[in-house]
N, C-alpha and C positions, 0 to 999 in steps of 0.2 A: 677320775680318782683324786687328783688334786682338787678339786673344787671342795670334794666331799669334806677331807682332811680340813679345807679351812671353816669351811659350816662348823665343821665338828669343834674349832676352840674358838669359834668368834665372840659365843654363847659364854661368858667368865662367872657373872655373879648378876640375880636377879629378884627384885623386891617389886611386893604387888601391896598397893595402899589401895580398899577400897574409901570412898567416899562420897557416901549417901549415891545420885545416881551417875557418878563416875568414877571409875576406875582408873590408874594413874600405875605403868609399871616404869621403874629404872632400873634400867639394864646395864649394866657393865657388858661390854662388847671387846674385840680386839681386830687390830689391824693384820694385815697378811706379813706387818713386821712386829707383830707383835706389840705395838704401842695402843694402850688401856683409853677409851673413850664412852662416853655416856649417852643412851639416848633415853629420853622423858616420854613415855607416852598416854597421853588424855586419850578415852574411851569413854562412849556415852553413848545408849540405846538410840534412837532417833524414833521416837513417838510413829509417826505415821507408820512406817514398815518393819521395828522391830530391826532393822539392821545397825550393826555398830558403826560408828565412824569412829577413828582415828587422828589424832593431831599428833605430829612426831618432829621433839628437838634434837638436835644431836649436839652433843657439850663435850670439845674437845679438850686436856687437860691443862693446857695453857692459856685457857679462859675459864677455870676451875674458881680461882681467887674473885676476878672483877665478877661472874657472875652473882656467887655467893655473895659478894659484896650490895650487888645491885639489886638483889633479893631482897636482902635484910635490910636492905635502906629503905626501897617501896614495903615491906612491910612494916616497917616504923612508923614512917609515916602514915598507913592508916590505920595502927593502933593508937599512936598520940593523934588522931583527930575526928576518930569513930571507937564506938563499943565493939569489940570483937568479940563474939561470943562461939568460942570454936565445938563443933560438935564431938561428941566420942561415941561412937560407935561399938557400943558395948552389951552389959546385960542380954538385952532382947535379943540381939542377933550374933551374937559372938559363937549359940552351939552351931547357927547357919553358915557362918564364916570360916571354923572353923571347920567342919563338913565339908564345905565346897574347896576349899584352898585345899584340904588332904585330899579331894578329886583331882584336881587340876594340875597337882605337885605327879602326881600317879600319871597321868600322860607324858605327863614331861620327861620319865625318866623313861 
């Protein structure tokens, strides 16, 4: 019964970015004392077998600051020294995104 109860709010607040062929969700999570922690997760098909793989960070919130920090400083650097030309994910596939996220949100609850 206990375990169940903390499943139940570990889950706080969760954003799904697709892009192009991966998938990236950040999860707001909590501890069993209730202290708020993040985890990042990369999702990508894998050609030969159609299985996804997984890569998962977890970003706790006293390394919130120097993260962000070290983000935006490697992303500086390769906007001032390459062309970045960021994709948007829209028109064409937004009724598809759209559609699939109102599926996906529907299991969840």
């Amino acid at each position: 019964m206990g375990d169940f109860d903390n499943r139940e709010r570990e889950e706080v607040f969760s954003k799904k970015v697709r892009a192009g062929k991966r998938t990236y969700f950040f999860d707001v999570k909590a501890t069993r004392s209730n202290d708020y922690y993040i985890t990042i997760t990369e999702s990508k098909k894998r050609l030969e077998d159609g299985v996804f793989i997984k890569h998962k960070i977890f970003l706790y919130k006293e390394d919130f600051e120097k993260f962000a920090e070290g983000l935006k400083d490697t992303v500086d650097y390769i906007k001032a020294n390459q062309e970045v030309v960021e994709k948007r994910y829209e028109l064409s596939e937004t009724p598809e995104v759209a559609k699939t996220a109102d599926d996906d949100f529907s299991f969840d609850i």
